[in-house]
C-alpha positions as CSV (number, residue, x, y, z in Angstrom):
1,X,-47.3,60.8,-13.9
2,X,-47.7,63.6,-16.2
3,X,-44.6,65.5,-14.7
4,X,-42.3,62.3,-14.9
5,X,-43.5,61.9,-18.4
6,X,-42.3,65.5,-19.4
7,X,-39.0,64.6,-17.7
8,X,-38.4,61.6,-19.5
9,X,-39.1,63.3,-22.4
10,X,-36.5,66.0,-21.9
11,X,-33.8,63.1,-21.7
12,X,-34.9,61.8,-24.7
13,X,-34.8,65.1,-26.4
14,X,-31.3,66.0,-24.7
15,X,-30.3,62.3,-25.6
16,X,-31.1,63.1,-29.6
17,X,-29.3,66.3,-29.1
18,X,-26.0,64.7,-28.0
19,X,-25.7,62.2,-30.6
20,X,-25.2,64.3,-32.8
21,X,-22.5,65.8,-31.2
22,X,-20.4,63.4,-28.7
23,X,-19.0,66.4,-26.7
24,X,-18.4,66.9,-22.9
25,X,-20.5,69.5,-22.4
26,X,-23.4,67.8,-23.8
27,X,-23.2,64.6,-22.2
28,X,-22.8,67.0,-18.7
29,X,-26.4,68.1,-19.8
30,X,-27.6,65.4,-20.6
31,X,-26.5,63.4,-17.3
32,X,-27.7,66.2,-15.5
33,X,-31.4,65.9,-17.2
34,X,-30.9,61.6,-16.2
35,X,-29.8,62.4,-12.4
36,X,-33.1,65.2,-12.2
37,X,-35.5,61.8,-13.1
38,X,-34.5,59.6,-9.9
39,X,-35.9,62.1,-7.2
40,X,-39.2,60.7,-8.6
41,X,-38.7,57.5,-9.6
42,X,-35.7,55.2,-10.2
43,X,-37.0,53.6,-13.7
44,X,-33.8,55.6,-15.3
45,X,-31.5,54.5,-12.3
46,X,-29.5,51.8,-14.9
47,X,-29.8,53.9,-18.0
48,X,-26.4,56.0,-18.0
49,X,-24.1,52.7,-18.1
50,X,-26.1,51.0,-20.4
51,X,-26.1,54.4,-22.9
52,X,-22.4,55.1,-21.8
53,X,-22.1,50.9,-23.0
54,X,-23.6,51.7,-26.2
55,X,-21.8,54.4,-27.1
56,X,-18.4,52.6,-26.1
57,X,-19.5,50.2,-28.6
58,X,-20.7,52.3,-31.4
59,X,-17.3,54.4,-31.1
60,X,-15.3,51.7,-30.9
61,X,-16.8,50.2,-34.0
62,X,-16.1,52.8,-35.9
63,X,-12.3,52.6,-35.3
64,X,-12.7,55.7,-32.9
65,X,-11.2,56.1,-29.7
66,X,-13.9,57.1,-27.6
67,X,-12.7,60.3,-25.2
68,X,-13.6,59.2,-21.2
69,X,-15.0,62.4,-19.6
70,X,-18.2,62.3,-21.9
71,X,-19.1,58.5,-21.1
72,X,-17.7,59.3,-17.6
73,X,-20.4,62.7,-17.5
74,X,-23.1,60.3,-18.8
75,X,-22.6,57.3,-16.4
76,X,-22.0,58.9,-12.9
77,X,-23.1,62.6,-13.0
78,X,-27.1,61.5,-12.5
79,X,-26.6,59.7,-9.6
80,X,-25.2,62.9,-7.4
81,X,-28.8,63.5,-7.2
82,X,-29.5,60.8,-5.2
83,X,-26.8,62.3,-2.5
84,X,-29.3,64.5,-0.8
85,X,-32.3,61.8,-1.1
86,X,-30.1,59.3,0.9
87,X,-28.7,61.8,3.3
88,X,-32.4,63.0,3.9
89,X,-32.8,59.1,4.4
90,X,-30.2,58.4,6.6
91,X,-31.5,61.4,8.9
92,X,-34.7,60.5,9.1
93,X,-34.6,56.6,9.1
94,X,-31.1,56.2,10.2
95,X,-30.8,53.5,7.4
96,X,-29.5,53.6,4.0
97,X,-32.0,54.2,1.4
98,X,-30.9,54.8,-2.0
99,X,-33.9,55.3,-4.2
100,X,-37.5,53.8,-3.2
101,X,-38.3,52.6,0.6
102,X,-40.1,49.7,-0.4
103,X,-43.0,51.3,-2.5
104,X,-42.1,48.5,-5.8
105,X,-41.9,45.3,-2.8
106,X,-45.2,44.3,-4.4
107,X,-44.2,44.5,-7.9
108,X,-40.9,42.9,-7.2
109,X,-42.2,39.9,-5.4
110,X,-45.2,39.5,-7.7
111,X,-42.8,40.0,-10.7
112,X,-40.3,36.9,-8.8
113,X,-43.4,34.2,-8.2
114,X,-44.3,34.5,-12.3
115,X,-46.9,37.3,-11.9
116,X,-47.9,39.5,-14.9
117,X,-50.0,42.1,-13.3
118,X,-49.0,43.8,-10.1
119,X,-51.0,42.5,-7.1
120,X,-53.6,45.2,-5.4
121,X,-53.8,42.9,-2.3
122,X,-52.0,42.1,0.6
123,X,-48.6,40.8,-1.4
124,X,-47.3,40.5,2.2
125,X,-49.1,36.9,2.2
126,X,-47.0,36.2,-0.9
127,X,-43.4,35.7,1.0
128,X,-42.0,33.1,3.3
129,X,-42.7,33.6,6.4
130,X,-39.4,33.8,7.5
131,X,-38.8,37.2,5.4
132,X,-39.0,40.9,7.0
133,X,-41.6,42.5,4.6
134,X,-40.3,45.8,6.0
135,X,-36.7,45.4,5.2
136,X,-35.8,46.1,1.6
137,X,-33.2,43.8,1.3
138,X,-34.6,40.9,2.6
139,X,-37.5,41.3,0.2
140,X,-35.1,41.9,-2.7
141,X,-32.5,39.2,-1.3
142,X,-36.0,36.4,-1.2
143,X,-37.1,37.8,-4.9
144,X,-33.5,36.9,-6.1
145,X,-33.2,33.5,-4.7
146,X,-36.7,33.0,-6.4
147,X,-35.7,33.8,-9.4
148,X,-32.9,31.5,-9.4
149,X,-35.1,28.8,-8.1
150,X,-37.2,28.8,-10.6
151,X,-35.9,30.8,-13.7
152,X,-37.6,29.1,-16.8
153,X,-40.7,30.2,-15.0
154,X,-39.3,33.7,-14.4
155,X,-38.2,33.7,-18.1
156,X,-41.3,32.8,-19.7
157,X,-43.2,35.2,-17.1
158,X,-41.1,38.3,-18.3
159,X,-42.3,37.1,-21.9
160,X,-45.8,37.3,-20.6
161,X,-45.3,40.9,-19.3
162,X,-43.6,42.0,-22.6
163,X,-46.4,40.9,-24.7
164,X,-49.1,42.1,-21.8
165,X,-47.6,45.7,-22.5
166,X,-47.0,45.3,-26.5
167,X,-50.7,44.5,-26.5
168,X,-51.8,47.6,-24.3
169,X,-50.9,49.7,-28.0
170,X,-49.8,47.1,-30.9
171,X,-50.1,49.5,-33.5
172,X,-48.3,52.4,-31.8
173,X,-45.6,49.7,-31.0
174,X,-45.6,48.6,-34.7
175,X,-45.4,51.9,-36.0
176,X,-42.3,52.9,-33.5
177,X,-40.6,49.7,-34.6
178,X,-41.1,51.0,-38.0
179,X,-39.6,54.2,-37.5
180,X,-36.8,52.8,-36.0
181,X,-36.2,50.1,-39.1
182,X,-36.4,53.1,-41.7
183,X,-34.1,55.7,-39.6
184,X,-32.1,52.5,-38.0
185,X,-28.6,55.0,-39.2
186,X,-29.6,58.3,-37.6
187,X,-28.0,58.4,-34.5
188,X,-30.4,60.4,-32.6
189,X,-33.5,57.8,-33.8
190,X,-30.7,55.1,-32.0
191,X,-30.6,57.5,-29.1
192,X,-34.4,57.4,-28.8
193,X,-34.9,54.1,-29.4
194,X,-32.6,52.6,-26.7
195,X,-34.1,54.4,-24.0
196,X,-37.4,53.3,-24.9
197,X,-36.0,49.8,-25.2
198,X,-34.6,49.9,-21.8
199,X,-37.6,51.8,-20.2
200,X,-39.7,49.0,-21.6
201,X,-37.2,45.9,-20.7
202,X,-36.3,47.3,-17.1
203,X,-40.1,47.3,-15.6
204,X,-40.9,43.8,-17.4
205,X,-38.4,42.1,-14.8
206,X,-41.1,43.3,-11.9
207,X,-45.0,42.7,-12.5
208,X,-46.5,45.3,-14.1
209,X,-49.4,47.9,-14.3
210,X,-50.5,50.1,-17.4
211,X,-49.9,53.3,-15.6
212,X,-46.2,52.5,-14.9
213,X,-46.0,53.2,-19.0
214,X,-47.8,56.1,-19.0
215,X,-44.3,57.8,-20.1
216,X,-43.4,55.4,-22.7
217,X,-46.1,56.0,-24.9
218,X,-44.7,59.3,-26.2
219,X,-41.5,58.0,-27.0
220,X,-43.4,55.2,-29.1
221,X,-44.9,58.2,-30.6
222,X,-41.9,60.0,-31.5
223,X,-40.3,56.8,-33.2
224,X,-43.5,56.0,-35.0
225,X,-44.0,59.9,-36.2
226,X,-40.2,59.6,-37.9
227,X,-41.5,56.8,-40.4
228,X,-42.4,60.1,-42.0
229,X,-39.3,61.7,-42.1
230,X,-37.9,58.6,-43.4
231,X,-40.2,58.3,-46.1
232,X,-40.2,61.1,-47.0
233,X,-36.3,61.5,-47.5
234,X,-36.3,57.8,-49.4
């Protein structure tokens, strides 16, 4: 926990550091500090399109062209790090793995059925029958067709999970959401506060445990510490 905490922090200091300068060679670091993040977990495995999106969009609203190579260096340099994980995988398994062999099943299929908390039991007994617990797509492929089976209930369950976790530190969260009102036009305050948007929003769609946010908390802190800054230059 505490090393993938220190890593998520360096791409949120490397993500500060490029916007405020949208130049190839530092979105190449940047992707670089994304793609060293997925050998331990995959919570940052959606993050360089949807920061390569935003970017398109804040560019482009500004009447800029935006230049290809640097969203390209953001959005598909991590993932070469997953080339040796799933070679590793297909020697050893003879299967394609991409990221985790099945260690989130429980959170996914909690997460499907309307769970807020991850399940510590046999979540096995939670499935049809019919599904392969071993076999990560089936699992995946059943949480899907769950979802859209019953997606008010899915909806109102992520809701749940958003407000479980707000509630774990309400004050830390009000205080980043502050900081994030006041320096709402410094790019690298944008920067910070999209990933901590998406790292909060992408394990909500799975049941949830407070250790899985273990490396959010800093980047709360960060936001909430700029109200300062902010203040101070008002």
């Amino acid at each position: 926990q505490s090393f993938f905490c220190l890593l998520v922090l360096m791409v949120a200091g490397f993500a500060a550091w490029r916007a405020k300068s949208y130049s190839l060679r530092r979105s190449v670091i940047l992707g670089i500090a994304i793609g060293t993040t997925l050998p331990f977990r995959s919570v940052l495995v959606f993050f360089p399109p949807v920061l390569a999106f935003f970017d398109w969009l804040r560019l482009r609203g500004r009447a800029v062209r935006p230049a290809w190579k640097p969203l390209a260096a953001v959005a598909l340099l991590p993932y070469l790090f997953a080339i040796p994980w799933i070679a590793m995988n297909w020697v050893v398994h003879h299967r394609f793995i991409a990221l985790e062999n099945g260690e989130s099943n429980a959170s996914v299929v909690a997460g499907a059925l309307g769970l807020v908390r991850k399940v510590e039991w046999n979540w096995q007994s939670l499935l049809d029958g019919s599904v392969d617990s071993g076999s990560n797509g089936e699992v995946l492929a059943w949480a899907v067709r769950e979802v859209l089976h019953h997606p008010v209930r899915y909806a109102w369950s992520y809701w749940l999970r958003l407000r479980y976790v707000i509630l774990l530190h309400p004050v830390l969260f009000l205080l980043a959401g502050l900081g994030f009102w006041i320096n709402r036009a410094r790019r690298e305050v944008q920067a910070v506060g999209l990933l901590a948007a998406y790292y909060l929003a992408i394990y909500c769609f799975m049941a949830v445990s407070p250790d899985y946010f273990e490396s959010l908390w800093p980047l709360l802190a960060v936001l909430g510490a700029s109200c300062l800054v902010g203040l101070v230059q008002w």
